[in-house]
NUDO-578914 format. One line per 3 residues: their letters; for each residue x, y, z of N, C-alpha, C. Coordinates in steps of 0.02 Angstrom, whole numbers, plus 50000, padded with zeros to 5 digits. Layout:
A) X:Y:Z:X:Y:Z:X:Y:Z  ...
This chain:
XXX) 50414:50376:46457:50390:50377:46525:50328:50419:46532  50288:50433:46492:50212:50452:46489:50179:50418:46509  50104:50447:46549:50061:50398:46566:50023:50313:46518
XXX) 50045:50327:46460:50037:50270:46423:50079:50227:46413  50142:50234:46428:50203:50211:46413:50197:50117:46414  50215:50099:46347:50189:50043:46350:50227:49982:46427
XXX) 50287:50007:46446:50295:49972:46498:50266:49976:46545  50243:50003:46576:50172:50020:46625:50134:49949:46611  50166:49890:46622:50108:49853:46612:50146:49789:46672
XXX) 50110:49762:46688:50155:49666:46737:50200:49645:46709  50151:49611:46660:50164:49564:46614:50265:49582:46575  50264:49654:46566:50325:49677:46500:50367:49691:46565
XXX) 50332:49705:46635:50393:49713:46677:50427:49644:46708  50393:49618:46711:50408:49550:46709:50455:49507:46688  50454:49524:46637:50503:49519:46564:50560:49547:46554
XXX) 50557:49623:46563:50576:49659:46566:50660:49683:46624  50639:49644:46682:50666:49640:46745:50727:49575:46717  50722:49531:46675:50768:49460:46661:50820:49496:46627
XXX) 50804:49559:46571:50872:49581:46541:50922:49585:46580  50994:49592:46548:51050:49562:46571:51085:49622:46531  51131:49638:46535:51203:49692:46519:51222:49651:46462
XXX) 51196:49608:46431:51229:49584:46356:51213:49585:46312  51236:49583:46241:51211:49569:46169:51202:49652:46166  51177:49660:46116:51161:49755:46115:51169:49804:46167
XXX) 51122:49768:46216:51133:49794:46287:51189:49816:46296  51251:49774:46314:51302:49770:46337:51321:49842:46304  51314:49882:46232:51352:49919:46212:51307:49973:46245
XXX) 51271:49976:46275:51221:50034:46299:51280:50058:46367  51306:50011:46399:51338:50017:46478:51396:50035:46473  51422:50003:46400:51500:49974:46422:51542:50031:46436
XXX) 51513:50081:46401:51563:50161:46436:51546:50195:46473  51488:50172:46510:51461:50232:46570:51511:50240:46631  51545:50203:46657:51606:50208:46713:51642:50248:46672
XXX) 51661:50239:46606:51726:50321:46598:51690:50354:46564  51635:50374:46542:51606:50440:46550:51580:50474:46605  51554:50430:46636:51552:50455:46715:51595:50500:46752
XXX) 51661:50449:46765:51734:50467:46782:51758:50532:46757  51744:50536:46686:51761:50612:46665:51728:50663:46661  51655:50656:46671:51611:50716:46687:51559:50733:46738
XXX) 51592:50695:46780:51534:50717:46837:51581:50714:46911  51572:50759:46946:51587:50797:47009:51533:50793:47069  51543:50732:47113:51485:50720:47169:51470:50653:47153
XXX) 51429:50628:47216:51403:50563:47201:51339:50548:47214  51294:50627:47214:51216:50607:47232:51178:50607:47140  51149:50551:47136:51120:50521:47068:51051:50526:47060
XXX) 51017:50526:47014:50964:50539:47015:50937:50476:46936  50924:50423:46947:50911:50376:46884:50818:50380:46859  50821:50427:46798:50767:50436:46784:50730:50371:46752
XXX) 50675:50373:46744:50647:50289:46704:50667:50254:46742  50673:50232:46798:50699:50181:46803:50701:50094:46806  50634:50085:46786:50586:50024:46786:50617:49995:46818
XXX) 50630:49922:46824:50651:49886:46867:50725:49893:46918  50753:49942:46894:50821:49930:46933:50881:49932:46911  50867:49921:46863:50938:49879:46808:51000:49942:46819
XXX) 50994:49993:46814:51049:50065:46775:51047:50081:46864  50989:50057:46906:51018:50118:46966:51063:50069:46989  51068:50008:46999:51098:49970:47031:51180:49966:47001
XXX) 51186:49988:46931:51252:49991:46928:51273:50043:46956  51237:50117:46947:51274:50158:46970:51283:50180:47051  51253:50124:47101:51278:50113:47142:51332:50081:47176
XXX) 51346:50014:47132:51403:49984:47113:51462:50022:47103  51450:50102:47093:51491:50122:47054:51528:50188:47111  51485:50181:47159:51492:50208:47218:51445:50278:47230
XXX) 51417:50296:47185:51348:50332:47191:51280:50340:47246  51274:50386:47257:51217:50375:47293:51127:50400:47261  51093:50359:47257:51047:50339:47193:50976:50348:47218
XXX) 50938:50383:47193:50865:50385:47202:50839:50365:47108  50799:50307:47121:50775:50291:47064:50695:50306:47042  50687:50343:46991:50606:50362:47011:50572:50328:46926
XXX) 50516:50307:46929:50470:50283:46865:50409:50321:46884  50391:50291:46834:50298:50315:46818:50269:50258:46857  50306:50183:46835:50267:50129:46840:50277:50073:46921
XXX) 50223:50083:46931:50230:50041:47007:50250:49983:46977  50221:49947:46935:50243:49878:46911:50328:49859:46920  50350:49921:46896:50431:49927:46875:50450:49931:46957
XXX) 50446:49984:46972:50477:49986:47055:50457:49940:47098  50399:49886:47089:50405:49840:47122:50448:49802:47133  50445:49785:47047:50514:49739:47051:50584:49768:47081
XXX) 50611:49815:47072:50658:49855:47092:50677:49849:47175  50603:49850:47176:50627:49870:47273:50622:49781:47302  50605:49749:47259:50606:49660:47295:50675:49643:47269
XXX) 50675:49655:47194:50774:49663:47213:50827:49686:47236  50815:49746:47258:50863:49767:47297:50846:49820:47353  50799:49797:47401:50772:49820:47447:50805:49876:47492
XXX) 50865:49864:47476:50912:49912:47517:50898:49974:47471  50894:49977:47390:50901:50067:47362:50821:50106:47365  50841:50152:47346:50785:50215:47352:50736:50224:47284
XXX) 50677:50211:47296:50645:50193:47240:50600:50253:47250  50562:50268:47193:50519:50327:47216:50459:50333:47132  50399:50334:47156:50354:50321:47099:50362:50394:47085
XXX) 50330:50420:47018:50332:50492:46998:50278:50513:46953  50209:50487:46982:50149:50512:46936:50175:50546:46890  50163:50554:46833:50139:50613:46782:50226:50635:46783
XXX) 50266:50609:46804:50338:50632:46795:50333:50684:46821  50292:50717:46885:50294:50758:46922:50376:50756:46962  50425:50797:46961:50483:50800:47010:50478:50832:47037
XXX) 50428:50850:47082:50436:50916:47134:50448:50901:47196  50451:50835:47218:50464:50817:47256:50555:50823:47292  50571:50833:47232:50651:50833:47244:50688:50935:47243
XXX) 50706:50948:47287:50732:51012:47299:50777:51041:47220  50786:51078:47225:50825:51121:47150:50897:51105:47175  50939:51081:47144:51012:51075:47164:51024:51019:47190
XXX) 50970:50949:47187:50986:50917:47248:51034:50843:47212  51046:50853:47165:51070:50805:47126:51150:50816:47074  51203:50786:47077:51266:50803:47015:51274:50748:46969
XXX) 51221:50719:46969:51193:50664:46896:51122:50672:46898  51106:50659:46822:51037:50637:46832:51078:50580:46753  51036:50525:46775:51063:50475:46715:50989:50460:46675
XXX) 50975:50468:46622:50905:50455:46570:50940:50384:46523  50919:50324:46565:50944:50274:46522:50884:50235:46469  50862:50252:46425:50804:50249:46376:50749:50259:46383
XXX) 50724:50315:46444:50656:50337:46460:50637:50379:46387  50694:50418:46358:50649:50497:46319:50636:50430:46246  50655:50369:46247:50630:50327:46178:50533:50339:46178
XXX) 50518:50332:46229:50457:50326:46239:50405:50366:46257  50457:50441:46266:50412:50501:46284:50385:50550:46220  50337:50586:46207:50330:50596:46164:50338:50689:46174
XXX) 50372:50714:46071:50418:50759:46084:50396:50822:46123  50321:50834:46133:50302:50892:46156:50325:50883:46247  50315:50845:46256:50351:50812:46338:50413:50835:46356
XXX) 50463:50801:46296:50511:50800:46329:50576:50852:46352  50529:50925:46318:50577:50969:46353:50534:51014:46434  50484:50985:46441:50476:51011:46498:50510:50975:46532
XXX) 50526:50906:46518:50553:50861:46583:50623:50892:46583  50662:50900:46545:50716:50911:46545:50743:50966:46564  50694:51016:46570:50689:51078:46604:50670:51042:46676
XXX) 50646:51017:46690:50628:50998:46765:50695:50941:46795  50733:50921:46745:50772:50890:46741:50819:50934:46767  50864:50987:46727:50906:51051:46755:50902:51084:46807
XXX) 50828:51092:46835:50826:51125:46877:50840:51087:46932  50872:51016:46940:50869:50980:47010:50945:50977:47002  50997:50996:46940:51051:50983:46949:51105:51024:46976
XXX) 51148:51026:47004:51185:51068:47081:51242:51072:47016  51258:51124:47032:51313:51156:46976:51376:51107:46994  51419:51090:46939:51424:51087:46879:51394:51002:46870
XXX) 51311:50993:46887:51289:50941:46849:51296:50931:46789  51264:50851:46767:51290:50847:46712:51209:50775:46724  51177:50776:46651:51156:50718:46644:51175:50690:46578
XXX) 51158:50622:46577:51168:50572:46540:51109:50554:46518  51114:50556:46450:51027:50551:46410:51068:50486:46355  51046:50435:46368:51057:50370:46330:51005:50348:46306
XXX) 51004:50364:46239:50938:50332:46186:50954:50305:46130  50900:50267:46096:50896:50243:46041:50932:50269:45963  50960:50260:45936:50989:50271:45880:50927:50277:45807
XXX) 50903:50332:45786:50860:50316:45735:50853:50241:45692  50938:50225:45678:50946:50187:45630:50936:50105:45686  50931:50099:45751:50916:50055:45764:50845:50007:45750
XXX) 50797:50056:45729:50711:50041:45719:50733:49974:45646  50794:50001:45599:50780:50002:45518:50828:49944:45495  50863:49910:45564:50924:49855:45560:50899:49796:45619
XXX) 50926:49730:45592:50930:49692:45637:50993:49670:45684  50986:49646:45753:51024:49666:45802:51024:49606:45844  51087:49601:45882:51095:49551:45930:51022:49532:46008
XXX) 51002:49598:45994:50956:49603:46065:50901:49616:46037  50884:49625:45964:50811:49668:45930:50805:49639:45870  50740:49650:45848:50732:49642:45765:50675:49680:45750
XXX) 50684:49734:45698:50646:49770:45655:50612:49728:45588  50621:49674:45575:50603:49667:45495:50519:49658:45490  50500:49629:45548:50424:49665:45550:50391:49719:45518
XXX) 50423:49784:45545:50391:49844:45525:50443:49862:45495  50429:49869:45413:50455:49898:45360:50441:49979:45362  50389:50013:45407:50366:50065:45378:50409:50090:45407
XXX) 50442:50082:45474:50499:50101:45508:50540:50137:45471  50562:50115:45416:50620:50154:45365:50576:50222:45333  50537:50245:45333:50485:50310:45303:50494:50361:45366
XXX) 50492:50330:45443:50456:50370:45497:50510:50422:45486  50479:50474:45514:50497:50528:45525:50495:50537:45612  50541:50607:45611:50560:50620:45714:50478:50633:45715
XXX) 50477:50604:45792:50408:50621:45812:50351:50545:45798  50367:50531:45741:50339:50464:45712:50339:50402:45775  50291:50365:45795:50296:50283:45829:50308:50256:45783
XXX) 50359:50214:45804:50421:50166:45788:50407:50093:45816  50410:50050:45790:50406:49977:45821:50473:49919:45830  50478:49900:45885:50538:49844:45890:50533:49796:45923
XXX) 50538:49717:45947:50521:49677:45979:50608:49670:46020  50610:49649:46064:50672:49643:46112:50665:49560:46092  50711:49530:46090:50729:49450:46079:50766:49431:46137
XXX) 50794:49478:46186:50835:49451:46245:50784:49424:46294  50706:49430:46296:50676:49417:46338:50607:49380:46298  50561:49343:46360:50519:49320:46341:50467:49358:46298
XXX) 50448:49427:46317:50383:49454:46296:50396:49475:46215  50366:49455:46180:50396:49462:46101:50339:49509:46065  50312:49542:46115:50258:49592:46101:50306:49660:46045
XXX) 50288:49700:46038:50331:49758:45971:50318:49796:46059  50372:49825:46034:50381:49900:46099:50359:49962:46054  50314:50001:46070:50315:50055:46029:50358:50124:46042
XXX) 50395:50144:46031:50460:50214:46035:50432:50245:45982  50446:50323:46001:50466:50383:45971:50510:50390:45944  50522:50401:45872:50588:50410:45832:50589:50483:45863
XXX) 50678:50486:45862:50683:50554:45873:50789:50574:45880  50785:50606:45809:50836:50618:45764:50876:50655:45825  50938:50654:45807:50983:50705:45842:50966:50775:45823
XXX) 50937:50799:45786:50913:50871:45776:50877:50888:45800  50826:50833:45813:50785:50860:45866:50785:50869:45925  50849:50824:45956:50865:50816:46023:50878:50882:46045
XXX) 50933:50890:46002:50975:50966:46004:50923:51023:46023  50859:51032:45982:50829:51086:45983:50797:51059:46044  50785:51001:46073:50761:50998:46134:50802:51022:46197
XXX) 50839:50987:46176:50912:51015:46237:50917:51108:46228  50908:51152:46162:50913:51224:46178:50834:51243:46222  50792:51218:46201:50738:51218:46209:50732:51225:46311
XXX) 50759:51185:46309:50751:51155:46389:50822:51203:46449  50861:51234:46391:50928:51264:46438:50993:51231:46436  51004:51164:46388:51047:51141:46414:51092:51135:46331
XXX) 51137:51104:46352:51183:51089:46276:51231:51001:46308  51245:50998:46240:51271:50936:46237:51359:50947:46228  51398:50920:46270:51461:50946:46288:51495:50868:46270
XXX) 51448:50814:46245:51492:50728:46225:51444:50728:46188  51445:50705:46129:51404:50648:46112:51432:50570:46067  51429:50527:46120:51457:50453:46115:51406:50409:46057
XXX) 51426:50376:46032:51404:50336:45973:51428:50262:45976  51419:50221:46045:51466:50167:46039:51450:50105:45990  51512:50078:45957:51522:50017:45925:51547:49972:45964
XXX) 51534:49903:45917:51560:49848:45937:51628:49834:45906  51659:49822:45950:51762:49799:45914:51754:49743:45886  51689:49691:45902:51710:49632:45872:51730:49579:45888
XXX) 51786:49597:45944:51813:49549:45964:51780:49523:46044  51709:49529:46062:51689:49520:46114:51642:49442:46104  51622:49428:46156:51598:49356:46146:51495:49356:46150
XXX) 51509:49400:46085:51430:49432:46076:51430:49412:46004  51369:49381:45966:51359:49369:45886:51311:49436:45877  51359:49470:45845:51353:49531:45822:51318:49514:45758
XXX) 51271:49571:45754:51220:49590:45680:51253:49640:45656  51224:49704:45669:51236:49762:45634:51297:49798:45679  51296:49772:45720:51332:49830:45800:51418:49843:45797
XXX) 51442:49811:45747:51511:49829:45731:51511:49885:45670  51451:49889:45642:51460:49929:45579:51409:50002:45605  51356:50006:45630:51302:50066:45645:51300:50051:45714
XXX) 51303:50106:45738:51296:50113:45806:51218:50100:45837  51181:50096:45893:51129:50056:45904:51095:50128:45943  51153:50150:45981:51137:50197:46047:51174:50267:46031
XXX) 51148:50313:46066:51184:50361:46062:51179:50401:46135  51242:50415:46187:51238:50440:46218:51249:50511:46235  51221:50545:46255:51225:50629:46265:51246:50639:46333
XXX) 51308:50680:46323:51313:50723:46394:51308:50800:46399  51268:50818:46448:51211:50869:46449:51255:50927:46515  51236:50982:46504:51269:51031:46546:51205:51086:46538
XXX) 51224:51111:46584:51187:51195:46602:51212:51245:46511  51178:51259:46485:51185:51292:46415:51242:51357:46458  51276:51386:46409:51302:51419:46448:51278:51508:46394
């Protein structure tokens, strides 16, 4: 979610807006209602990245009350013609000052930090803490290193071989196959070690960290997603 961020564009939001909760996807969601359920206290939300809509609209579904903020007007366009009723909110420069200290007991990061780069992403996350009302809790759902280096129900890496060399910090390339735009997405690799030192970095610690698989028995043609996990979700607290 940097000012370059390759979604920042029509055309990929466009595209972008047709994804659907299935194939890979699907394993990104499928436990956010009982991780939710078990760590979070309140129902004011805060959905960071939010490009088109997709993550705030479940967690309104979910009985939440949701302010969704992006970088990209492109993205919140779409967002607010779909669902005109939620709270959309652009965020230049990932400026949050707009929002009071405490004013939030979620903040949900559903694959914004793939695309932020690492010197970034602990100021946000520090600006992130500081909006959360004790005993917040966010949800940082990202990319799995090993997703760049496997092929996948929703993705394919075999393009970029160099992918398997990168290092944290390194751009990473992947094309999404669930949608029309077959352009490479460019992401930030970025290891769980580094997360970690981002998360001390920023005040906070990691109190879950989820790794979901596929059982198999779902009505998805699974690649890699029963054997390596794709996603990895973090749940985030005040460091203590």
């Amino acid at each position: 979610m940097n000012s370059v961020n390759c979604y920042d564009d029509a055309n990929r939001a466009s595209a972008y807006a047709t994804l659907e909760f299935a194939n890979t996807y699907y394993l990104a969601f499928r436990d956010l209602p009982n991780l939710l359920s078990a760590h979070v206290t309140g129902l004011r939300a805060l959905d960071f990245g939010r490009g088109t809509g997709r993550s705030t609209r479940v967690l309104r579904k979910l009985g939440f009350k949701v302010t969704g903020i992006d970088i990209s007007e492109d993205m919140l366009r779409i967002a607010r013609t779909t669902d005109p009723s939620g709270d959309y909110r652009l965020v230049p420069g990932d400026n949050l000052n707009q929002f009071a200290a405490g004013s939030f007991d979620l903040v949900l990061c559903a694959f914004p930090f793939d695309n932020i780069p690492g010197g970034t992403k602990a100021r946000i996350f520090r600006d992130l803490r500081r909006l959360l009302a004790p005993p917040g809790t966010i949800i940082n759902l990202v990319s799995s290193p090993e997703i760049y280096t496997h092929e996948w129900a929703s993705f394919t890496t075999k393009d970029f071989p160099e992918n398997a060399v990168a290092r944290s910090g390194d751009v990473v390339r992947i094309v999404v196959t669930d949608h029309r735009d077959r352009r490479p997405v460019e992401d930030v690799l970025w290891t769980d070690e580094s997360y970690r030192a981002v998360y001390r970095e920023a005040g906070l610690e990691a109190v879950q960290v989820f790794e979901p698989l596929a059982k198999g028995d779902e009505s998805y043609s699974w690649v890699s997603e029963t054997k390596i996990a794709p996603w990895v979700i973090y749940v985030l607290r005040r460091a203590t």
